[in-house]
C-alpha positions in Angstrom: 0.0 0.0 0.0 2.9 2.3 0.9 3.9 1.9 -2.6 0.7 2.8 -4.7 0.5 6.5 -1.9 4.2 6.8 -3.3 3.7 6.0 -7.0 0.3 8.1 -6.7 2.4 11.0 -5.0 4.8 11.5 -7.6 2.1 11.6 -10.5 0.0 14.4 -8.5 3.7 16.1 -8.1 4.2 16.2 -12.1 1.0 16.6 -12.9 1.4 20.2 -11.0 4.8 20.7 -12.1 3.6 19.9 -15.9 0.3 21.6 -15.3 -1.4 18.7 -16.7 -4.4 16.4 -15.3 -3.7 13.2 -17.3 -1.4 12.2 -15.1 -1.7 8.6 -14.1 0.5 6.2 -11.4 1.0 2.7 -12.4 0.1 0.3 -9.5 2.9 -0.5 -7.4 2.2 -4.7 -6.6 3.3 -8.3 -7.7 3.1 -9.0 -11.7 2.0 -12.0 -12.5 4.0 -12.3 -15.9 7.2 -12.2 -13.7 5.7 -14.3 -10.8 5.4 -16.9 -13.8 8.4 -16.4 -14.9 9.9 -16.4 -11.1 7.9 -19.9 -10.8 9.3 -22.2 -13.7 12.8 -20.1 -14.2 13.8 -20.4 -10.4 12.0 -22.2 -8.3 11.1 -25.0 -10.2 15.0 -25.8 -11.3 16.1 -25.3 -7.6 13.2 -28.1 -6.5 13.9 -30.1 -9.8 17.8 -30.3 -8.5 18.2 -30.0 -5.3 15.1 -32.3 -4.1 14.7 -30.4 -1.0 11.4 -28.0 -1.0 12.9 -25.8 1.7 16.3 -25.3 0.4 15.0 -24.7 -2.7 12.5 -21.6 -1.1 16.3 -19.9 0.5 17.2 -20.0 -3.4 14.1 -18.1 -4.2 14.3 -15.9 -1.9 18.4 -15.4 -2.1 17.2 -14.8 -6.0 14.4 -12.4 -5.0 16.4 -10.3 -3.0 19.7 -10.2 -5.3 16.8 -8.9 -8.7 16.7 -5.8 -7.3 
């Protein structure tokens, strides 16, 4: 939620400083294109090799945390 107030912040900001009221913010939130893409490019192969559901979720997440 903190996100979308942010992301809707900004557009009100340039949509003063550009004196415009098309302005629009993009939702801030998961996307399900990259979820899937998350899914079967990482998680999957870690589970497919490693055989162990938990150790494969650390990978995720190690993977999830280095994206950014």
């Amino acid at each position: 939620m903190a996100g979308n107030l942010y992301y809707a912040y900004m557009a009100s900001r340039l949509a003063k400083k550009e004196n415009r009221s098309d302005v629009t913010a993009l939702s801030y939130g998961v996307s399900t294109p990259v979820m899937f893409v998350f899914l079967f490019g990482v998680l999957a192969p870690a589970l497919a090799i490693t055989n162990d559901p938990d150790l494969a979720w650390k990978i995720a997440v190690a993977a999830a945390l280095s994206a950014d």
